[in-house]
N, C-alpha and C positions, 0 to 999 in steps of 0.2 A: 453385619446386621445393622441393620436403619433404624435409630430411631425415633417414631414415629411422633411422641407427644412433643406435646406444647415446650418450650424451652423458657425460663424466667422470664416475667414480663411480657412474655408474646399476647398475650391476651387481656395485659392493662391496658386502663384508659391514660391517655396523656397527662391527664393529672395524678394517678395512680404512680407513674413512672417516674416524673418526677418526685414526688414525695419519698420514694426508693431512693431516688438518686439523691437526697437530700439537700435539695432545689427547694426553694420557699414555692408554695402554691398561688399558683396563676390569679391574679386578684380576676374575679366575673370580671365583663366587658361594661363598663359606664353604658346605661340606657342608651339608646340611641336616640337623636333627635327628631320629631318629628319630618317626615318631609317636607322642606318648605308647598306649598299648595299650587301648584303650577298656575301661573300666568292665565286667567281665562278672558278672552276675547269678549267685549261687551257684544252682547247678542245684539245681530246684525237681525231687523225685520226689514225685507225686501218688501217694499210698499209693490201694492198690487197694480196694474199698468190703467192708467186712468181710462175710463170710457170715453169714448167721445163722440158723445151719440148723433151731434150736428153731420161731422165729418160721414160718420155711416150710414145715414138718413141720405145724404147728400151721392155718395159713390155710389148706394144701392141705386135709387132713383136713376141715377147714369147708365147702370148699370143696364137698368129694367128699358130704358129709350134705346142703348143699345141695341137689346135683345130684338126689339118691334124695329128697329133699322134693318138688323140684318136679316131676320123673317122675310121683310117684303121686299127685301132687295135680290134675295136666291132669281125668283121667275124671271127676275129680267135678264141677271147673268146668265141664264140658261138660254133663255131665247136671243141674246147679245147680238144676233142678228139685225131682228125687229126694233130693238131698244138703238142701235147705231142708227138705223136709216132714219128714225125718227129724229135722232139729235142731227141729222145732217139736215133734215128737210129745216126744223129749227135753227141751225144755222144759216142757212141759205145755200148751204152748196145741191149744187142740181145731180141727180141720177140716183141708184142705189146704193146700199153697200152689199160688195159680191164678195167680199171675202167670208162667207159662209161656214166653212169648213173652222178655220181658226179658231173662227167668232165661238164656235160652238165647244170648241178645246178648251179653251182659256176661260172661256165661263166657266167650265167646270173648276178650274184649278181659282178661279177668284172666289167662288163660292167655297171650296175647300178651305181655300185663305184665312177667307174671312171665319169661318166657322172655328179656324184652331187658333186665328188669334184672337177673338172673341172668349174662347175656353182659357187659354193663357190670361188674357186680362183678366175674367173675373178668378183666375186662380190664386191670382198674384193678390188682388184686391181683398180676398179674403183672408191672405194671409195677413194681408199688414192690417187689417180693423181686425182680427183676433187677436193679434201682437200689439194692440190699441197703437199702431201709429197711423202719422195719415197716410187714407187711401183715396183721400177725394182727388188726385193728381192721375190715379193711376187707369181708368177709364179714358180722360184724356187721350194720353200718351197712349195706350192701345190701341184705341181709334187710329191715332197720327201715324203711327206703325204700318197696323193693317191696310191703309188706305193706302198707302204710298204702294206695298205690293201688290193693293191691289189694282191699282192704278197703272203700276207698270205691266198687270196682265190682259189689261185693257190694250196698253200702248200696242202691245204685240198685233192681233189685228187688224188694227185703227191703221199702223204704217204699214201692211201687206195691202190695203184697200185704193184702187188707183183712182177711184172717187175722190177720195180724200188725199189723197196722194196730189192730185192736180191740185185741188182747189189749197192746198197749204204753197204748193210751187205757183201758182197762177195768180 
């Protein structure tokens, strides 16, 4: 047969048992010390990113002579035909230009050019005058970019053209 109750001291408390066991009673625990107060970091205020209204005044303005650049420059890339013979006649070289076909290729793709580097530049420009740094460089160097590809979309028919072809060898 089991059994089942509690057995001496099964159900005192630690200080109960001892005192049975005739152990001097546990002195309380001395208060504890407060926690020292952690270290706190002198509050950092993140000054706000300066305006700089010259600089944005300035990159918009570029920005906006840009825009009326490459508006009136689309017609001509498109007709690159018309717009060649007349730079040849201004140059002085004699006849047309008959690379036609090309002419009419490659404008599209310098108009395309210019259109997405255009969008690129003012992307870029609005990022850095909302991040207030300078952006009056970056209109610039967009231009300097675009131009150059678009300049080499030019090249393309310019050297299929045997107009111009002679009169560069001649």
């Amino acid at each position: 047969m089991s059994d089942d109750r509690p057995q001496y001291g099964e159900y005192a408390t630690p200080e109960e048992q001892r005192l049975a066991a005739g152990l001097p009673a546990v002195p309380p625990p001395p208060p504890a010390a407060p926690a020292p107060a952690p270290q706190q970091a002198p509050l950092v205020v993140e000054e706000a990113p300066k305006a700089r209204p010259v600089d944005r005044l300035l990159t918009i303005a570029m920005l906006a002579y840009g825009l009326v650049n490459v508006f009136s420059t689309i017609p001509q890339f498109l007709n690159m035909g018309d717009s060649l013979t007349q730079a040849m006649k201004v140059l002085g070289i004699p006849g047309e230009f008959t690379n036609l076909g090309p002419a009419r290729t490659w404008g599209v793709v310098a108009v395309v050019v210019m259109l997405v580097g255009f969008a690129a530049t003012v992307y870029v420009a609005f990022r850095r005058i909302r991040a207030a740094r300078p952006a009056w460089w970056v209109p610039l160097a967009g231009f300097v970019l675009t131009m150059v590809v678009v300049s080499l979309c030019m090249m393309v028919p310019i050297m299929g053209d045997p107009a111009f072809l002679n009169a560069s060898l001649g």
